[in-house]
C-alpha positions in Angstrom: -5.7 9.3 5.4 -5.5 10.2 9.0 -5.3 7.2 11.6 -5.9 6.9 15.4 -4.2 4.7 17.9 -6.3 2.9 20.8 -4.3 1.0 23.6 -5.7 -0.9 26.1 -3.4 -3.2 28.7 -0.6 -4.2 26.5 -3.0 -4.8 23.5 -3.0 -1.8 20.4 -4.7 -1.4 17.1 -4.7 1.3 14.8 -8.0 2.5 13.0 -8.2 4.6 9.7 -10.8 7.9 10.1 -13.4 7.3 7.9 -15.6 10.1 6.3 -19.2 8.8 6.8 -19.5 11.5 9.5 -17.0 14.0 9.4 -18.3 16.4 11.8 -17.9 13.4 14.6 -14.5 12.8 12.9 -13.4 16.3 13.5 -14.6 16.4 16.8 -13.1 13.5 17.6 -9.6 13.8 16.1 -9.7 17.9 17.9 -10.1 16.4 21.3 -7.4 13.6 21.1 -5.8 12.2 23.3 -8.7 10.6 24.9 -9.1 8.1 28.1 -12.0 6.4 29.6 -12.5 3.2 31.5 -13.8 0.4 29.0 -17.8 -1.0 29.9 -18.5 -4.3 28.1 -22.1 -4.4 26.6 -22.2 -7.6 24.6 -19.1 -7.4 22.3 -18.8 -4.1 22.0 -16.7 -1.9 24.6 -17.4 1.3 25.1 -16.2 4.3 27.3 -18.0 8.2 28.7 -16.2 11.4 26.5 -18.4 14.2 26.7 -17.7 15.8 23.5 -20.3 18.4 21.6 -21.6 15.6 18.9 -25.1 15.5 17.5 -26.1 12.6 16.0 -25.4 13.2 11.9 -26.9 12.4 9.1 -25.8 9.2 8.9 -25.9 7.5 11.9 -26.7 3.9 12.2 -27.4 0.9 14.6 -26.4 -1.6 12.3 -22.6 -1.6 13.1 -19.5 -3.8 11.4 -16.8 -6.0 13.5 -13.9 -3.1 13.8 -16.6 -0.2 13.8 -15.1 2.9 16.0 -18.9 5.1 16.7 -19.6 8.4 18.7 -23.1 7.9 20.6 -24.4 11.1 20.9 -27.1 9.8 23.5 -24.9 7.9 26.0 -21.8 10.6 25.3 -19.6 7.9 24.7 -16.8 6.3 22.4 -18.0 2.6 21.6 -15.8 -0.4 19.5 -17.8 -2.8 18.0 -16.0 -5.9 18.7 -18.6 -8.7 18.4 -22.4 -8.7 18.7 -24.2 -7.0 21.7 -27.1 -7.9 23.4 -29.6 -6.6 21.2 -28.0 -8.4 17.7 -29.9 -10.6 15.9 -26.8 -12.6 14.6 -23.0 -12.6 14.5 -23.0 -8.6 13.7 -22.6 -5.6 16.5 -25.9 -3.8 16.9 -25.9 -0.1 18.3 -28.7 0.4 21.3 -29.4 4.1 19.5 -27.7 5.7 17.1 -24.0 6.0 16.6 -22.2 8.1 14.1 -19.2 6.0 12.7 -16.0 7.3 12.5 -13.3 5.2 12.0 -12.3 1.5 11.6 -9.8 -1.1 13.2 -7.2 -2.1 10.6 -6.4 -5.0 13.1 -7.3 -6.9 15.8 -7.4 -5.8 19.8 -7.9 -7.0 23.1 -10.3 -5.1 25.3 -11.2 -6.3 28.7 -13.6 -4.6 31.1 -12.6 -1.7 33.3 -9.1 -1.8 31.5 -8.3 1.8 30.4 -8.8 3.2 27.3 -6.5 5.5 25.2 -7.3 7.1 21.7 -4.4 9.0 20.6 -3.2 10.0 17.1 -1.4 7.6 14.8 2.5 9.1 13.6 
């Protein structure tokens, strides 16, 4: 199973790549290392990458605490952290559709306008 670091600050998490939407995945993991500066929308953090993604098959709005997504609209990585503004409850809802492609095997600190880096796991 391949795995994906993300750093931000002094905080750091690794996610496993998950194969709900591999084509994301792929494009993803081809384009790593990647760096943006994290925008906070709610709970969830997310970051501009313009990388060649439709939205798949499976994309979703209804997100999980952890979720790692590809918005295909916005042309951006977003980490579901929490709720956003447009949940309903205690779980992260996506403003569009985003394909999922990997999940947070622990716990990370993100704070606005910190960078961002996505880099493969050893």
């Amino acid at each position: 199973m391949q795995k994906i670091r993300i750093i931000c600050g002094s905080s750091q998490a690794e996610a496993k790549i998950l194969d709900k939407n591999p084509k994301t995945a792929e494009a993803i993991l081809k384009n790593l290392p990647v760096e943006g500066t994290a925008i906070k929308w709610g709970d969830e953090y997310y970051f501009y990458k313009d990388i060649e993604v439709e939205e798949e098959e499976n994309s979703q709005t209804e997100m999980e605490i952890g979720d790692i997504a590809y918005w295909p609209e916005g042309k951006a990585i977003c980490i579901f952290l929490g709720p956003t503004p447009v949940s309903s409850g205690d779980k992260p809802v996506a403003i569009s559709p985003v394909n999922l492609f990997a999940k947070l095997e622990c716990k990370i600190e993100i704070k606005d306008g910190e960078k961002i880096r996505i880099e493969k796991a050893e």
